[in-house]
N, C-alpha and C positions, 0 to 999 in steps of 0.2 A: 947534469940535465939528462943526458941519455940514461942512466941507473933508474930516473924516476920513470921516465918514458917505458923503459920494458918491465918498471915495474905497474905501471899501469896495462901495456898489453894483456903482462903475465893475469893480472886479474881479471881479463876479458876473457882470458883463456880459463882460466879456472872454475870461473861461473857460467862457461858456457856460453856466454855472448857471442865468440868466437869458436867456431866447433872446427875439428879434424878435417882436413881436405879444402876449406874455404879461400876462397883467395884473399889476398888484403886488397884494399884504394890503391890506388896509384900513389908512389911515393910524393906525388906533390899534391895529392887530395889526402893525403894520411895524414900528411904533416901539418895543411889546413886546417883540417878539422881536431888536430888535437893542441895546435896553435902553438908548434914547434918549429924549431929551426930544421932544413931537412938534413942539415950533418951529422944533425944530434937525432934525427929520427933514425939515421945510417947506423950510426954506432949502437944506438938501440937494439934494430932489428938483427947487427952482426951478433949483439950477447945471446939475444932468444933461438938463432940458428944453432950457435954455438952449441948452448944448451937443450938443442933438439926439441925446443918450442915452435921452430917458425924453418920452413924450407925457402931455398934462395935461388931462383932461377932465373934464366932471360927471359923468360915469360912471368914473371912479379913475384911474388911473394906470399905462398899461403902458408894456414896453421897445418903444422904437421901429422900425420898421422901415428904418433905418440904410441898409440897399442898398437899396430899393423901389427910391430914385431913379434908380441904377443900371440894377436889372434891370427893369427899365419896360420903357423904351422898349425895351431889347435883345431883350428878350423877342418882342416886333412886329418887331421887325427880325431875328429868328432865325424868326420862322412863315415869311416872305414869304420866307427862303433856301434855297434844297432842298438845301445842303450842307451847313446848319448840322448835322443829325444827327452826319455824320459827322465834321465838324469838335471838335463836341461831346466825341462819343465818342473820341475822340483825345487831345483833352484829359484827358481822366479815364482813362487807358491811364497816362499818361503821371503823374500824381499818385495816383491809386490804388495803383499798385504801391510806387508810395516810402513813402506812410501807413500802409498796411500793415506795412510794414518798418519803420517807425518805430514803431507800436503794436506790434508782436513785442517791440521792444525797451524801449517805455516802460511799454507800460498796468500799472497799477496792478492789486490784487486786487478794488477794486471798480469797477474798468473791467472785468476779468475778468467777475463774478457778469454786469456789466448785458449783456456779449456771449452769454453763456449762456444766458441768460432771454430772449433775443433769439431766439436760435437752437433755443428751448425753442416759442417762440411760431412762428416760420416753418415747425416740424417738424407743430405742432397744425395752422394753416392751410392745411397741404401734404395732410395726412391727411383733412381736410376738404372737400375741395376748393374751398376759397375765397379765389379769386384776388385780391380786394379784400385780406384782409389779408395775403397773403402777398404782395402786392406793396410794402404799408403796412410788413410785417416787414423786405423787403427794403431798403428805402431808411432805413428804426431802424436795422437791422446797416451798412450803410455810414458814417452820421455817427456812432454810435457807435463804430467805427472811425478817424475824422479827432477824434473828442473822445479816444480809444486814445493818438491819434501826439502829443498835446498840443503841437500848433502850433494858434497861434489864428491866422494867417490862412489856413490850408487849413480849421479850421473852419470862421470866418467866410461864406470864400469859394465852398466847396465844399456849406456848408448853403445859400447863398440860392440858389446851382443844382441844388439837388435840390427847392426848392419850383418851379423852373420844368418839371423832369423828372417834378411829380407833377400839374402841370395841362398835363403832356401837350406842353409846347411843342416839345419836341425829337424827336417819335413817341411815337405811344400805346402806352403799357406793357401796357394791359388786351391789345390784339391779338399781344404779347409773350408773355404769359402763356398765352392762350389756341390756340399755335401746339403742334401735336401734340408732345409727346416732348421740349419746352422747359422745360416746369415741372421737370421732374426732375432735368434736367441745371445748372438754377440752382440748386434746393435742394444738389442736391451740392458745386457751384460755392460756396456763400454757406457753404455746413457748416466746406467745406475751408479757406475763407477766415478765417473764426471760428476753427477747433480752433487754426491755426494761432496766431494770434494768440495764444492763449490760452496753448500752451504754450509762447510766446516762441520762434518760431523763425523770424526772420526771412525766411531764405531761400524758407522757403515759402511764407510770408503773399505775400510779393512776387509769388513767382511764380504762387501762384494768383489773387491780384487781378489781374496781367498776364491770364492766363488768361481768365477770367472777362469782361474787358471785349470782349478781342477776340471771343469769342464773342458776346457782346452786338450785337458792331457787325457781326460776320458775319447773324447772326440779322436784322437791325434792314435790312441793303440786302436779303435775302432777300426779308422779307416786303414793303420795298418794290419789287421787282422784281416781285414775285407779281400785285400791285396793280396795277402798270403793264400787264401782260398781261389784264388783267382788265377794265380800262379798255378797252383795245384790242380786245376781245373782246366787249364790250358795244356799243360803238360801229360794230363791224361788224354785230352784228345790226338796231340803227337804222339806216341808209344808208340802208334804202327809201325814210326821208323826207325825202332829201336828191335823191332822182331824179327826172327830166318821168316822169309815165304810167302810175307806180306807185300 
């Protein structure tokens, strides 16, 4: 009984049902709902710890953070490289536009509903003007896009680097958003990207997630070109106190 129990977690995990960092029910609302015994749900959740699927504390039981160890260090070692952006953003050019084409052609009707309420909530935020959650909305409409293409390791792999793209490791998003006549042109961007999807037409999901990125990464050396000018220009106005007599 417990084998089949964490082989049923394992599949919640693997699909995503259950993501990194989440806590589980309470072991007697766990066992409840999945209409087990709680000795055998014990022995269950001892294999998935085991197997560094599931962490075990006094404080309950959540899924593990599986890539931390991974994207740790990487994470420190993509701040200290001033190419990581673009390297970054290249990568995701390059998988974005296939996921998309792939949720054209897989997502389901309630992959559909969660892209629309997605797109429901980026439109309120937009109208709003707040950039916090339409950047929050933005990066829901992209993994819910790679959960669309139902490949679990572009999930996997593409969710633990969008928690690094939301602590900013790869360029701040906030100076993204807040760059004149950009917000609009992503709303649009993310609109196209969703209807697409939604009305299964690959070609366009592709081509607007192509779309989409490279703007990003046009946008993204822009604003750091701007910065460098700005540096450069600050620094000319300090020189006095680098001169005799001044």
């Amino acid at each position: 009984m417990a084998d089949a129990i964490a082989t049923r977690i394992e599949k919640l995990i693997l699909e995503g049902a259950l993501r990194p960092g989440e806590k589980l029910a309470s072991e007697r609302e766990l066992a409840a709902r999945l209409d087990v015994s709680r000795p055998s749900l014990r022995d269950a959740i001892d294999q998935l710890v085991d197997r560094g699927l599931l962490t075990a504390t006094r404080n309950g039981t959540s899924v593990a953070q599986f890539l931390l160890p991974l994207m740790a260090p990487l994470a420190n070692l993509y701040r200290q490289h001033q190419n990581a952006a673009a390297d970054y953003l290249e990568f995701r050019q390059w998988v974005e536009a296939q996921a998309a084409r792939a949720a054209a052609e897989r997502a389901t009707e309630v992959d559909k509903a969660a892209i629309r309420k997605c797109l429901a909530d980026m439109r309120k935020a937009h109208r709003s003007k707040d950039s916090d959650k339409e950047a929050q909305a933005d990066v829901n409409l992209h993994i819910l896009v790679y959960e669309a293409s139902h490949n679990f390791i572009v999930l996997h792999v593409m969710r633990a680097l969008s928690e690094l793209l939301r602590n900013n490791v790869f360029f701040n998003r906030e100076h993204l958003y807040l760059k004149p006549g950009v917000r609009d042109k992503l709303l649009a961007q993310h609109i196209a990207i969703g209807e697409a999807v939604i009305a299964g037409n690959a070609d366009e999901a592709e081509a607007a997630a192509a779309a989409h990125i490279q703007f990003v990464f046009g946008t993204v050396e822009e604003i750091q070109r701007d910065n460098k000018r700005l540096e450069c220009s600050i620094s000319r106005v300090g020189r006095r106190a680098f001169i005799a007599g001044r």
